[in-house]
VEXDREN-366595 format. One record per residue: residue in one letter; x, y, z negated of N, C-alpha, C, CB in turn. Coordinates in steps of 0.2 Angstrom, whole numbers, plus 5000, padded with zeros to 4 digits. Atoms other than C-alpha are relative to their C-alpha. Glycine has a CB too. Example, Ala and Ser with C-alpha at 12.3 -4.5 7.8 and 13.67 -1.06 7.14 Angstrom:
# residues 2
A500449945000506249784961500450065000499550004994S499649945001506849954964499650054997500250025007
# end
This chain:
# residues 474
X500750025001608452845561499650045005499750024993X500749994993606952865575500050074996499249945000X500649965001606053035574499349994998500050045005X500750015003604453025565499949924996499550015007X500150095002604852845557500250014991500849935006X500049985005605052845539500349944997499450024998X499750045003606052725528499949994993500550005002X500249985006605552675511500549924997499050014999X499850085004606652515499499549984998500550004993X500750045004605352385493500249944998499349985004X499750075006605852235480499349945003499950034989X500350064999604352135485499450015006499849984993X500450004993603052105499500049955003500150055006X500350034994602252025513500550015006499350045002X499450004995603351995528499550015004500549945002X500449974993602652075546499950055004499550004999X499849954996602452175559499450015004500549995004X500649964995601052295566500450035005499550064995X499849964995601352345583499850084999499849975005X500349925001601252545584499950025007500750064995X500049974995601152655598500750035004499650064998X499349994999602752715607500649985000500250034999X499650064999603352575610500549964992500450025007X499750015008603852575591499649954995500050074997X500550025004603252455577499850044996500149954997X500449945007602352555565500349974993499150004999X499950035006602652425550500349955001499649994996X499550075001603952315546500149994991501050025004X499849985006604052255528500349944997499650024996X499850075001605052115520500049994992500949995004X500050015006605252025504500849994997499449944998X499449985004607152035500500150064994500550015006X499949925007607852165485500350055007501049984992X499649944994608452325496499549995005500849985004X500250004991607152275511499750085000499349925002X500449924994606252425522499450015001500350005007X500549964998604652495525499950045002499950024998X500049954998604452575538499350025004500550005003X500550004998603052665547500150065004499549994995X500149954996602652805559499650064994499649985008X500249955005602452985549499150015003500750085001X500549974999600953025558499449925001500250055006X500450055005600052875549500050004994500249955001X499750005006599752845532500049924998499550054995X499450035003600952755525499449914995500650084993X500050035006600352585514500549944997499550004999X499550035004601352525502500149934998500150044996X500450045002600652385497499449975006499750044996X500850004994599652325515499849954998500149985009X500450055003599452145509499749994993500349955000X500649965004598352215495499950045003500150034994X500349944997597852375503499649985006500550055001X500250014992597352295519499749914998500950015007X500650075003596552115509499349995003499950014992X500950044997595052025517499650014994499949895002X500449995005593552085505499749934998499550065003X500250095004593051905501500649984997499949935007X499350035005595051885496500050034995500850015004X499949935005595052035486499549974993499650075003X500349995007593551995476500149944998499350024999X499850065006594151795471500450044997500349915001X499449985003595651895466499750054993500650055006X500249965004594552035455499549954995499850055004X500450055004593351895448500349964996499649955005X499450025004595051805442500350034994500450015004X499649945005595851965435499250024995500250105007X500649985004593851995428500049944993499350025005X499750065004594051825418500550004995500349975005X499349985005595851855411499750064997500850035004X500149935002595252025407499549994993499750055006X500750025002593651955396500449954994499449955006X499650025005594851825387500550044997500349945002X499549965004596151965382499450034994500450085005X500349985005594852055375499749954994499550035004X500350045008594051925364500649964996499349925003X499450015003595851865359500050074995500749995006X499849955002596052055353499650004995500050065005X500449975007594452055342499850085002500549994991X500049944999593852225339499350025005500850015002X500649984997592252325347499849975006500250065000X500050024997592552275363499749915001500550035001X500250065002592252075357499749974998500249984998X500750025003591052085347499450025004499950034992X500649994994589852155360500149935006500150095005X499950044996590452025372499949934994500850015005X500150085002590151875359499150024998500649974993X500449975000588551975355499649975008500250074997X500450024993587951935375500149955002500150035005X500150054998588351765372500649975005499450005003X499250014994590251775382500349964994500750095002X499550075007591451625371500550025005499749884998X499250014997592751645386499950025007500249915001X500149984992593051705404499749985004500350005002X500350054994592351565413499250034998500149894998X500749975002590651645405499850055006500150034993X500149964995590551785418500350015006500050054998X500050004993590651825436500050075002499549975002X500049964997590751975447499250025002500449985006X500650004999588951935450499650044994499849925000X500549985006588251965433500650064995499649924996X499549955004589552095428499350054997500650055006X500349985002588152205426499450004995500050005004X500250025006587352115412500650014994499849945001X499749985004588952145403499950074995500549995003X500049895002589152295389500450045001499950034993X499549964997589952445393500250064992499650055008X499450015005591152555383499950095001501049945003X500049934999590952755380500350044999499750035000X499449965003592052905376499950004994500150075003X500450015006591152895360500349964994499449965003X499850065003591752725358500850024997500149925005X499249995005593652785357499950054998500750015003X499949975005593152935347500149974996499750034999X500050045007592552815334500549964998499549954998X499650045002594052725333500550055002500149945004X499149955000595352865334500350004993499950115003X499549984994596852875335500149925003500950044997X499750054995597252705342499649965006500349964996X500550004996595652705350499849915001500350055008X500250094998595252495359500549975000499849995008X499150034999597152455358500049944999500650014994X500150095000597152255362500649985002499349965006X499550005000599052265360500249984991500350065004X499949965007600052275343500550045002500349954992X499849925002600852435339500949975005500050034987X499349994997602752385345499849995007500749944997X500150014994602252345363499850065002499549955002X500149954997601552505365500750055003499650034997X499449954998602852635376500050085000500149985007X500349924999601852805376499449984999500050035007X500549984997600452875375499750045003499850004999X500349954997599252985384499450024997499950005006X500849995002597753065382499750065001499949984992X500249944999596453245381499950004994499650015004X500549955006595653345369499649994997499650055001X501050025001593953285373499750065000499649974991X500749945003592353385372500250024994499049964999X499849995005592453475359500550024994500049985000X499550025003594053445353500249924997499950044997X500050055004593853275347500449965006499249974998X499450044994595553185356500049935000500850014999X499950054998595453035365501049975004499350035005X499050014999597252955365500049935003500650014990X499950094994597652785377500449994999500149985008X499450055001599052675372500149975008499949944993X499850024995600252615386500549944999500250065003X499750065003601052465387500750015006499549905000X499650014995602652445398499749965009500549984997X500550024991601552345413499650055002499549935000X500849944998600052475412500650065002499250034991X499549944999601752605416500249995009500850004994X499750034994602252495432499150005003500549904999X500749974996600252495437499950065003499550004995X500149915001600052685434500450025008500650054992X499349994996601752685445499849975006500849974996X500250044993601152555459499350065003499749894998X500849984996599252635462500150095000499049974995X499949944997600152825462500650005006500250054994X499650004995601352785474499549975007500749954998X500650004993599952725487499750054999499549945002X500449944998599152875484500150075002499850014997X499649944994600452995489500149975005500750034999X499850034993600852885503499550015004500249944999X500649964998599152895508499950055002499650024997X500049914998599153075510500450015003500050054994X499649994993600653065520500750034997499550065007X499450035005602253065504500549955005499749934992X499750054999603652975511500749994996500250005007X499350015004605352915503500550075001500449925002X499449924998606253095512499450064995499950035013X500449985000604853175505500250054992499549965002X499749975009605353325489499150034997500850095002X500949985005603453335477500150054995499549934995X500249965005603153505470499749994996499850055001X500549995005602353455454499950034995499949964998X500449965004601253555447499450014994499950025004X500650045005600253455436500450024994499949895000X499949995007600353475418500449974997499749994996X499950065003601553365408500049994993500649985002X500450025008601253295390499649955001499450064995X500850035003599653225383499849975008499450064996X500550014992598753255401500549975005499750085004X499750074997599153105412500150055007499349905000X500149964992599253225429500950005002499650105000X499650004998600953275429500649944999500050054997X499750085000601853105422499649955007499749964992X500150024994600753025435500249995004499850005001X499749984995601253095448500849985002499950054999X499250015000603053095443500349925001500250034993X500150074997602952895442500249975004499649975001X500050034993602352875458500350025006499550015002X499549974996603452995465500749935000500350094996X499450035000604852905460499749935002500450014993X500150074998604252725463500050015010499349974996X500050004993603952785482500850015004499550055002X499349984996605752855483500050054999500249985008X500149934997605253035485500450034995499250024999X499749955004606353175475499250074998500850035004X500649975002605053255460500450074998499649964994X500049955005605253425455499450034995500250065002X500450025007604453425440499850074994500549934996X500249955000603953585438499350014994499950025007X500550005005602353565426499550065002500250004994X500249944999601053705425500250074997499450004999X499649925002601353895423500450035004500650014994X499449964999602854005426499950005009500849964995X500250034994601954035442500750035005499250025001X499749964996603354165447500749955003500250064997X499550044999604654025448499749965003500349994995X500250054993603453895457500250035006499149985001X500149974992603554015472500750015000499450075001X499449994998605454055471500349935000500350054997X499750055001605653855469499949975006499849964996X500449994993604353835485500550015004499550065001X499449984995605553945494500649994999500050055003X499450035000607253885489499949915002500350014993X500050084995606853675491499750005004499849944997X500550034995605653665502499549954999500349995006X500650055001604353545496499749995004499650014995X500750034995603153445509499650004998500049955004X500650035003602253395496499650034993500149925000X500349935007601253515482499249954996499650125005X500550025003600353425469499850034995500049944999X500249955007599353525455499049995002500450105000X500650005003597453565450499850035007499950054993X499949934997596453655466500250054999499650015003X499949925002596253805456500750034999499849994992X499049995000598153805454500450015006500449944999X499750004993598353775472499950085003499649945005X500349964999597253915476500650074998499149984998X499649945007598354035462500750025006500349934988X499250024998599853965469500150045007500349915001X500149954995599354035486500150075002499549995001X499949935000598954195483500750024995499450034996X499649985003600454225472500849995005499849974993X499750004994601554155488499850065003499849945005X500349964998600454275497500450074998499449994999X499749945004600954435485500850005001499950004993X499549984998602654395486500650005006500149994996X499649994991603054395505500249925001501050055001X499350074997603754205503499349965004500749934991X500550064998602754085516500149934999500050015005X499750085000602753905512499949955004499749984995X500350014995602753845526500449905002500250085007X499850075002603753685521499749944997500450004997X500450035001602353625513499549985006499850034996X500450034995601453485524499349984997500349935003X500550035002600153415513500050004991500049925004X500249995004599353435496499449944994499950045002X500650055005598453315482499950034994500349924998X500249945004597553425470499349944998499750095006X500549995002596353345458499850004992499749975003X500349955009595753355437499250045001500750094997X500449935000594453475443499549955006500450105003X500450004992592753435455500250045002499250005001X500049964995592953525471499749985006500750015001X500650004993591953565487500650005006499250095000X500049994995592353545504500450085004499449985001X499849915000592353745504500650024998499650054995X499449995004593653755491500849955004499849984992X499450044993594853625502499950065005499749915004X499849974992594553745518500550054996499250055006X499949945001594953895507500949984998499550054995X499250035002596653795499500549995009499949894995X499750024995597253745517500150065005499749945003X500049934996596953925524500550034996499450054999X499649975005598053985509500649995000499849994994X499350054999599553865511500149975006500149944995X499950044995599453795525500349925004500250025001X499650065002599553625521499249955003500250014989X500450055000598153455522499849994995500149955002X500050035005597453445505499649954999499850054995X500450055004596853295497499850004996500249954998X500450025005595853225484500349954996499349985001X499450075003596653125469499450004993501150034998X500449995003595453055457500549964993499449995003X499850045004595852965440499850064992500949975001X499949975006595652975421500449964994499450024998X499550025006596652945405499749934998500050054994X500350085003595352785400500149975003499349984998X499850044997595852705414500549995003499849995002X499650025000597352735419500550095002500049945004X499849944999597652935424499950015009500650004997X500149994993597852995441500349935005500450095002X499950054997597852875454499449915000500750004997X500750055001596252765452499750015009499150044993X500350004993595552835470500650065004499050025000X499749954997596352945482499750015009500849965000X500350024995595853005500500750025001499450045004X499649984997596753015515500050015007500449964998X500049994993596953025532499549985004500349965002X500750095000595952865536499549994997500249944997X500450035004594852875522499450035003500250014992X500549964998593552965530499450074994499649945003X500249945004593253115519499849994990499250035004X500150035009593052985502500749995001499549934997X499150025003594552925492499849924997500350074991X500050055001595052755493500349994994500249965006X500150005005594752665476500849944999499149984999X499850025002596252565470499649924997500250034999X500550045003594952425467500549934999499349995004X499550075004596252265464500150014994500849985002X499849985007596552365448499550004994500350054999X500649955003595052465443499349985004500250095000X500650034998593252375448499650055000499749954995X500549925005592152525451499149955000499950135008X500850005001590152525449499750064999499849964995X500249924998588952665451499349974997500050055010X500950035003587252655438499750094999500049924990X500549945002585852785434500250024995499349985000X500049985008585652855417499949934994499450074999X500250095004584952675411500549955000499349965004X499650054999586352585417499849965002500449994996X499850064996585752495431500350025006499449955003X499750014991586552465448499850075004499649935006X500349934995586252615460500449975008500550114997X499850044992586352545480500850075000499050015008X499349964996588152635490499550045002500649965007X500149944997587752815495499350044995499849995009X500649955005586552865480500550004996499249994997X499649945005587352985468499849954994499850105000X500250045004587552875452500650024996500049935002X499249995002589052875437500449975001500250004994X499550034996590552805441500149944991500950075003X499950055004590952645429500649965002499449975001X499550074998592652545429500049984995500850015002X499750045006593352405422500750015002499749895000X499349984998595252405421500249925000500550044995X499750085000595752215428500549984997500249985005X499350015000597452245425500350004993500450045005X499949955006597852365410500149934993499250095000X499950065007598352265394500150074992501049935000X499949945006598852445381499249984997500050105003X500649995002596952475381499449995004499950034999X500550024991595852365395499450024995499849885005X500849975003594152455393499649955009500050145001X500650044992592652335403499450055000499449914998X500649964996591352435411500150074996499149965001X500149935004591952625404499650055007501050044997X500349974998590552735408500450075000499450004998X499749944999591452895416499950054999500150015002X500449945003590353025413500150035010500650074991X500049964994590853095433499549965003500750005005X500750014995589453075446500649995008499250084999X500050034994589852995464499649975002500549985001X500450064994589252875479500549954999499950025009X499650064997590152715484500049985004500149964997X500250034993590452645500500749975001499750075007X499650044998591352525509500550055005499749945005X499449964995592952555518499950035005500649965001X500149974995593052635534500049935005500550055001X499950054994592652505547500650025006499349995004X499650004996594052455557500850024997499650035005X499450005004595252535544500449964997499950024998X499350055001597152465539499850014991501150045003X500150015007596352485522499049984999500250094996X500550045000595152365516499550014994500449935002X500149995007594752445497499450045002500550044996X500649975001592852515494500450074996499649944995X500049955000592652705494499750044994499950015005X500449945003592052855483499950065001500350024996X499949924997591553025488500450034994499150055000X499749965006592253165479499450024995500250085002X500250005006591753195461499250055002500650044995X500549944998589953275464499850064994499349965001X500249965008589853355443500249934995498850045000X500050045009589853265425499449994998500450054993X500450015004588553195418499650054992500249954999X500149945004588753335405500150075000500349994994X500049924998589153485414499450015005500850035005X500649974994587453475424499750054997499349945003X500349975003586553625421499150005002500350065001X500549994999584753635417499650065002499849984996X500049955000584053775424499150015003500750035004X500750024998581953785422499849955002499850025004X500550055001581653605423500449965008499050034999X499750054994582953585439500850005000499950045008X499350035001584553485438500750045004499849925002X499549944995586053595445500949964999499950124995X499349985004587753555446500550045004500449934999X499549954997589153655449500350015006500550004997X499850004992589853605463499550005006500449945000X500649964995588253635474500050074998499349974999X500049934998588353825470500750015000499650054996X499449984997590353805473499850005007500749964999X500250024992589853725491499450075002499649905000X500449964997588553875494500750064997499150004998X499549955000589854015487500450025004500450004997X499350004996591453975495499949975008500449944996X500350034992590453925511499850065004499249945001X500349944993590054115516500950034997499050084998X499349994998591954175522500050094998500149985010X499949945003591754345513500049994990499250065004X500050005008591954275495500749975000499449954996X499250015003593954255487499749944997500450054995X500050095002594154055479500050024994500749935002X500149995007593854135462499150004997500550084998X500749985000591954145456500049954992499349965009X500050035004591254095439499049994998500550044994X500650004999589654025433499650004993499849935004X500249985009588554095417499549975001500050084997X500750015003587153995410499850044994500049934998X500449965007586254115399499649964999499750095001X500550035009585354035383499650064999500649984990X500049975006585254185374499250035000500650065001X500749965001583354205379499449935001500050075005X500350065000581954055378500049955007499350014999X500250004994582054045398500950005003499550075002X499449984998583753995404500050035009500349924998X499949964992584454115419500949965002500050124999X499350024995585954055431500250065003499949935006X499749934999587054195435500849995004500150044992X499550025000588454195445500650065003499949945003X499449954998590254295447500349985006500549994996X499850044993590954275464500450095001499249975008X499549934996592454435473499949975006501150014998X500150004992592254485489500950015002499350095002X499549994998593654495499500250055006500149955000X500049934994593154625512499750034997499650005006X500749985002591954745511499549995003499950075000X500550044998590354665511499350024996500149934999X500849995003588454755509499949944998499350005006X500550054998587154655504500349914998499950005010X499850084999588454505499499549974996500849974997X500650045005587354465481499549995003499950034994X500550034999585854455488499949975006499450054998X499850084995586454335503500149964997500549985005X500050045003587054235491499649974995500450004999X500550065003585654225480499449975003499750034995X500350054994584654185494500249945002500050045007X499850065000585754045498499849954996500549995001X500150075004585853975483499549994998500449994995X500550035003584053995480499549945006499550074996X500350084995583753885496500249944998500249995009X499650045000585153775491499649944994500750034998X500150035010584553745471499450004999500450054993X500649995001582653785472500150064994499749934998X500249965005582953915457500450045002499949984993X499549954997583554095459500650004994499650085000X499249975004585254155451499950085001500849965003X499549935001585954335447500650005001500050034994X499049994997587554355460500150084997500250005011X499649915001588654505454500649965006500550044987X499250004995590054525467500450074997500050025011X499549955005591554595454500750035005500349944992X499449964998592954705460500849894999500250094990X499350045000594654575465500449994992500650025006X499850015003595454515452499750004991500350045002X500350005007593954515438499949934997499250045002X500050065002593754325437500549994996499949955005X499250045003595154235426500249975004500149964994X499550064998596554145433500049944997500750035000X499950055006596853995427500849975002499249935001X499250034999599053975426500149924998500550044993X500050045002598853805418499449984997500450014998X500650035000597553655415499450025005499850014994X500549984997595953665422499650065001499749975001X500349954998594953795429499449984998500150035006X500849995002593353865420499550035004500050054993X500650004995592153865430499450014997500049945004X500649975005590553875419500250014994499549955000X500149975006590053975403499450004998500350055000X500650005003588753945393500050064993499849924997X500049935004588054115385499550004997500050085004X500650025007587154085368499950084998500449934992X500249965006587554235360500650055001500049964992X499749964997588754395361500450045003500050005000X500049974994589554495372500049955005500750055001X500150024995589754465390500649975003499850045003X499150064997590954315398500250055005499949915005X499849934995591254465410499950065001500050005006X500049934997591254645413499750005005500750025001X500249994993589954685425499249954997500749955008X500650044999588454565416499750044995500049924999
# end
């Protein structure tokens, strides 16, 4: 095999050939059993070009279709979902359009509390293969039924998303995701395998053994939480082993800033990505960046229809910060139409001129319920990560305390220095009171005062009603 050429098996496809540079084709793909896939490593890969790479006029009869089918399952199924849609006057698919999606009703975490455990299930009970699911706010668990097709979905839109990121079929994926309930680490695993790739399937924790796994296989490719990445770093670090076999990283569950990517790719030495998805629609693998994507993450949209509305639930134009809204075209366990996500983003068309032709997302900007109110101004978290982690004297650990405990809420925040640094707190509350309009109380604590987080996501905010102190030092 060529240097730098990559070879992947594919059961089905488009037949054709992109010319590449050096005098090589870049892509070849055929539709025989056994056929080949190949491309140049220092491209990203897709797996899928005649989808991924679809005329946006072809795409959306094909999603206007799938939105159709998707409208008759549901009113076949009966059930919450049915009665709102006959409630707006829907008798059958042919009733709506792409056009007036937005007149449709929408579907909230709420909804599959009130119906737990089997939540919107528009299957019966033997079809299902698994489930997944979380906690919830709360505690109050949100559980998804999976049918065997919605497993081959999951499995198609995570295998272009490591590929994306630059996964090939040679390629061995540290995974570091969770496995169980939380769809991260199965996801992954999926799409590993459907691309060819060999998973070690490592889960979160037992961090001493990620790093002697690191340096015995050699993994290219490290998927887990940032926060994890960040952990996993330093603890490479501590124990002499460099991971220098690591090429590229897809890290997400968690918002993260720009900042927190430099400080992950300083740490490992790697390209991290962004990987977005949740359990109501199908888990990780909904959007993904990459190479090409131009700093967003291309949205699987043949599968998952996004939409971006205000707090009222209308439309919000591409590049204003809105909630993220899918429908699931495809999914049959539990198609949810228009589930309001609770995450905040933009939307935007693909990258002109790019081999991908799918409508874009920024990265997660906050939650609709982790924004903090703080005197009457909207804050979210990840704008005082992006001012933290953006002055090069602060370690990737920092935590953020909303004190209640007095009529006047204060914003306070934990951050370790990593040099010695005068003066660091009150630079940074200077920043972040240009940043956020309202001051905060920086403490810069001794290394090692924040918590780690070995497994799941990293706590990042704390709301302090009442007491002692979420840290030592407040």
């Amino acid at each position: 095999m060529l240097p730098g050429v990559l070879r992947i098996r594919y059961t089905t496809g488009w037949v054709g050939v992109k010319s590449g540079g050096r005098g090589l084709p870049s892509l070849v793909i055929g539709v025989l059993d056994q056929v080949t896939v190949t491309t140049h490593c220092d491209e990203a890969l897709m797996v899928s070009p005649e989808v991924e790479g679809m005329a946006p006029e072809r795409r959306r009869g094909v999603q206007e279709g799938r939105l159709r089918g998707l409208v008759d399952r549901l009113l076949a199924a009966g059930g919450l979902q049915a009665a709102r849609l006959r409630d707006c006057g829907v008798r059958s698919g042919l009733d709506v359009s792409l056009e007036d999606i937005h007149r449709l009703p929408m579907v909230r975490k709420f909804d599959l509390w009130e119906h737990y455990p089997h939540g919107l299930r528009a299957v019966d009970a033997e079809e299902v293969v698994c489930v997944h699911g979380s906690s919830g706010t709360g505690g109050r668990p949100t559980l998804v039924p999976y049918t065997a097709r919605d497993l081959e979905i999951w499995a198609e839109v995570m295998a272009r998303a490591l590929a994306a990121a630059g996964a090939t079929a040679r390629s061995v994926v540290h995974n570091a995701y969770g496995y169980g309930l939380f769809t991260g680490g199965l996801g992954v695993h999926h799409g590993a395998i459907r691309l060819g790739a060999t998973v070690v399937p490592l889960s979160g924790g037992m961090t001493e053994r990620q790093v002697a796994l690191i340096r015995d296989l050699r993994p290219d490719v490290l998927t887990c939480t940032p926060s994890y990445a960040v952990h996993l770093g330093e603890a490479c670090a501590a124990a002499g082993v460099e991971p220098t076999s690591l090429k590229v990283g897809v890290h997400g569950a968690e918002p993260w800033t720009a900042e927190l990517k430099g400080q992950i790719e300083r740490l490992l030495g790697i390209r991290a990505y962004d990987i977005y998805g949740l359990s109501e629609i199908i888990g990780p693998g909904v959007a993904c960046e990459s190479a090409d994507s131009g700093g967003m993450l291309t949205i699987a949209e043949d599968h998952f229809y996004p939409e971006c509305v205000d707090a009222d639930g209308n439309p919000v134009p591409d590049g204003t910060p809105g909630e993220l809204v899918f429908t699931t075209l495809t999914k049959t366990g539990m198609p949810l139409l228009r589930y309001r996500t609770g995450d905040v983003a933009t939307l935007a068309d693909a990258v002109p001129g790019s081999p991908r032709t799918m409508r874009r997302m920024s990265k997660v900007l906050g939650r609709t319920d982790d924004m903090l109110i703080v005197r009457g101004v909207n804050v979210y978290p990840t704008e005082i990560e992006a001012v933290v982690l953006g002055d090069d004297r602060v370690g990737p650990h920092y935590l953020i305390i909303e004190d209640r405990r007095a009529a006047r809420t204060e914003l306070r925040v934990a951050v370790e220095a990593v040099v010695e640094a005068a003066g660091l707190g009150d630079d940074l509350a200077h920043a972040l009171h240009e940043r956020l309009g309202v001051g905060c109380d920086v403490r810069v604590l001794p290394p090692g005062s924040v918590p780690r987080t070995e497994a799941g996501k990293a706590r990042r905010v704390v709301r302090w009603t009442e007491g002692p102190a979420p840290l030592p030092g407040f």
